[in-house]
Steps between C-alpha positions, in 0.01 A plus 500: 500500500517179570717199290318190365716199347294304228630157378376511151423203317465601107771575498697364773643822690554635839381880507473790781211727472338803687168378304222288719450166377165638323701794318770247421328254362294776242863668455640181409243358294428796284809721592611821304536544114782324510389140586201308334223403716476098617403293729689562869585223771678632831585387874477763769856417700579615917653862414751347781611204264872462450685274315945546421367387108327834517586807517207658655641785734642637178148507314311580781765811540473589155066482526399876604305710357512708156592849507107620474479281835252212273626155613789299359282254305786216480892414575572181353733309738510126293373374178732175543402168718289700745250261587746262673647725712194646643404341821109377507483639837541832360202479277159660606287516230472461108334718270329417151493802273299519174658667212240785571653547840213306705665429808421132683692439841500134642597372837709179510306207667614199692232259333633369150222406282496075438589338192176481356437281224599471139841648355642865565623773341761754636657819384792530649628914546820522658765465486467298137124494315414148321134393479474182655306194551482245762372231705567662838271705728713826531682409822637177353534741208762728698659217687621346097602807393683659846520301784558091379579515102518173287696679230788711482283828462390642822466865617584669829116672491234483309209766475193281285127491458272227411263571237193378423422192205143470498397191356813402399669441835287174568399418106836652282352304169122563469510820784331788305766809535190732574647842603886400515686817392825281439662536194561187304227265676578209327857460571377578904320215402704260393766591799211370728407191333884450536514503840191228538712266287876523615659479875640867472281770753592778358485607126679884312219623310646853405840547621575864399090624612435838635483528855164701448176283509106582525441516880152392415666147426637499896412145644573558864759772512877583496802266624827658624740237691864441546714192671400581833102552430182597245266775584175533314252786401190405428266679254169596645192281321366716226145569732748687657695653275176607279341642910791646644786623229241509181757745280774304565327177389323674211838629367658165560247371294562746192 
């Protein structure tokens, strides 16, 4: 059988697997008695991927089948800072996995999506989880918080998403909140009429917030860069979605 290495994202882990991406993802999102079902986010990584952080021989060694020849389902290899010392090169495609084990797999594209106009929102996943706000489009986004910091926080890689704001992204007083599902709206708010009154671009609105979040709320699609570059997956438009991967978008939608 052959051995898959998945980059997961909630949490942050390097794993070897026997399982296809498809079997993974419903594995890992659902799992066995043993692990309550949520949300799964995962990169598909080059099987030939080394790095002397890792060490990958030794799980791949370790990743054979069970005794009653079913596959080995998952060697864990890192929980700890494994984002920055995977190579981008060595990522092929990322997976969105609903806590029912709907499987979504995105290609990464070379087109990032403009700024748009009005404020933004962004989850970010790994390797830390705030809910943030911000002036910048997402690559001026990535740039602040990775490449050229104006603080003393920074981080080696970042995997985020921009979310969607509705109304309030161009109108954060009078915007109506419509279908939102954020929790505590009116402090989201007031964290956005903040940033049209002060010089700061970037504002904390939850710093300890799950790393989960409604995929129905995806703006554009998901971030992952590091100092040397930013690849981005965009979501398909939800024509699409609803035409082409309907029970993944219905359970996403749940």
């Amino acid at each position: 059988m052959a051995i898959h290495l998945y980059l997961s994202m909630i949490p942050e882990a390097l794993i070897a697997s026997m399982l296809t991406p498809e079997e993974f993802g419903v594995y890992y999102a659902v799992g066995a008695k043993k692990k309550a079902r949520g949300q799964a986010i995962f990169f598909e990584i080059d099987p030939n991927f080394r790095h002397e952080f890792f060490n990958i021989e030794e799980g791949m060694r370790r990743c054979v089948p069970h005794e009653d020849g079913s596959p080995k389902r998952s060697i864990y290899i890192s929980v700890y800072r494994v984002l920055e010392h995977v190579s981008l090169d060595a990522i092929q495609r990322l997976y969105l996995v609903t806590q029912d084990g709907r499987v979504l797999g995105l290609g990464p594209s070379e087109d990032l999506p403009d700024n748009g106009e009005g404020l933004h929102l962004y989850q970010e996943i790994a390797p830390v989880h705030p809910l943030v706000v911000s002036t910048l489009g997402p690559r001026d986004f990535y740039e602040l918080i990775v490449k050229n910091p104006t603080t003393l926080l920074s981080l080696p890689a970042v995997c985020f998403v921009e979310l969607s704001l509705g109304e309030l992204a161009k109108d954060p007083i009078y915007g109506a909140v419509g279908d939102l599902p954020y929790a505590n709206i009116e402090h989201l708010r007031q964290c956005l009429v903040d940033l049209s009154t002060k010089t700061v671009h970037t504002k904390m609105v939850d710093r300890i917030h799950p790393a989960s979040f409604p995929y129905r709320m995806i703006k554009n699609g998901i971030f992952v860069g590091n100092r040397e570059r930013l690849l981005y997956f965009p979501l398909p438009s939800r024509e699409e979605l609803r035409a082409r991967h309907y029970r993944w978008w219905r359970s996403a939608n749940m």
